[in-house]
C-alpha positions, 0 to 999 in steps of 0.5 A, a space after each residue: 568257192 566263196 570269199 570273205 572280205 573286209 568292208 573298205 570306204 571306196 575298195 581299192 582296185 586290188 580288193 576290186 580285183 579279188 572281189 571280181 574273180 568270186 561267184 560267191 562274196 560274204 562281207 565281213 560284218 561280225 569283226 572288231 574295228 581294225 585301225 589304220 586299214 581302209 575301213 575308214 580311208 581311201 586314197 584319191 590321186 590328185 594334181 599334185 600326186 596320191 592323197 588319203 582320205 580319212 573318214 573321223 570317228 568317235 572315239 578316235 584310235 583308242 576305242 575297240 568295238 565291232 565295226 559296225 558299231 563304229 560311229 562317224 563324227 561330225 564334229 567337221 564337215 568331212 564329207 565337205 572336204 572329201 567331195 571338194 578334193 573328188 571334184 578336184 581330183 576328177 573333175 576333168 577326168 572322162 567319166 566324172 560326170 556320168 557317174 559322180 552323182 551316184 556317189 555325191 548324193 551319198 556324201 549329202 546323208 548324214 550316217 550314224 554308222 561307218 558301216 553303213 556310210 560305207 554298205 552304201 558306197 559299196 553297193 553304188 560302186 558294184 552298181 556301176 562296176 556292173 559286179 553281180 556276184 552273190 554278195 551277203 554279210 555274215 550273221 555271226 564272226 566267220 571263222 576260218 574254213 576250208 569253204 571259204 577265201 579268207 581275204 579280211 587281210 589280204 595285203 592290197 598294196 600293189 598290184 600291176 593293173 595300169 589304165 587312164 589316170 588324169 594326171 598320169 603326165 605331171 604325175 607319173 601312174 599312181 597304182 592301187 587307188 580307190 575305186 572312184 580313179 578306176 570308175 571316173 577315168 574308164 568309166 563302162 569299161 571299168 570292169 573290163 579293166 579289172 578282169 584283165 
């Protein structure tokens, strides 16, 4: 049977987690922008604990489109910021740098589109996760079907997965971040980590 997800910035490991059990993944393309969801932020866990990355767009909170119609502002060097705060955040972490690259040469592309910046971080991050399921995007809206997993809004707000975290000493374990903390802290093993 196949599953329908959302787009995120960076999947968190519980989005991860549904994605790794379906032979068979569309990828939401049809839908209107949702606000405030992890389409256009990801959290990180830092030196001094959880911290959220958000992606500005062009119209702010008040504007209602598809979302890959939803273009990506950059009227501040965010990509700056977020690559600072990755680097700190995981720079001693035991996979940083075999894999940072990957995504740091993202970062470097200036996308018109959210959906795009986004497409790209997802297809480097299956990538390493060595996740091949038969991934497609939808054509048109899917509707609700008795063939399909319907999880554009499955809660991902916890999940009891636990693994090597960099500050898990000063911080105590931060559960559900974005796919990076799974990827620079476990590295080959991640997708070990995730089929558990």
């Amino acid at each position: 049977m196949a599953a329908v997800f959302y787009l995120p910035y960076l999947p968190n490991i519980s989005w991860l987690q549904n994605f790794a059990k379906y032979d068979s993944v569309l990828i939401e393309a049809e839908e209107n922008f949702v606000k405030s969801t992890f389409r256009n932020r990801c959290e990180i866990a830092g030196a001094n604990g959880k911290q959220v990355l958000t992606i500005p767009i062009i119209g702010g909170r008040d504007h209602h489109q598809l979302y890959k119609q939803v273009r990506i502002s950059y009227t501040e060097n965010w990509q700056k910021r977020h690559l600072q705060a990755i680097r700190s955040a995981y720079g001693s972490a035991p996979f940083f740098e075999f894999y940072a690259h990957k995504f740091e040469l993202v970062y470097q592309k200036q996308f018109e589109f959210l959906f795009e910046f986004n497409s790209e971080l997802l297809k480097i991050t299956l990538s390493v996760l060595k996740l091949n399921n038969n991934l497609h995007f939808t054509t048109e809206y899917m509707k609700e079907s008795s063939e399909t997993i319907d999880l554009r809004g499955a809660n991902e707000s916890s999940t009891e997965l636990k693994y090597y975290q960099v500050f898990e000493e000063r911080n105590g374990f931060v559960a559900n971040l974005c796919a990076l903390d799974l990827i620079f802290n476990e590295g080959n093993r991640s997708l070990e980590v995730i089929s558990r």
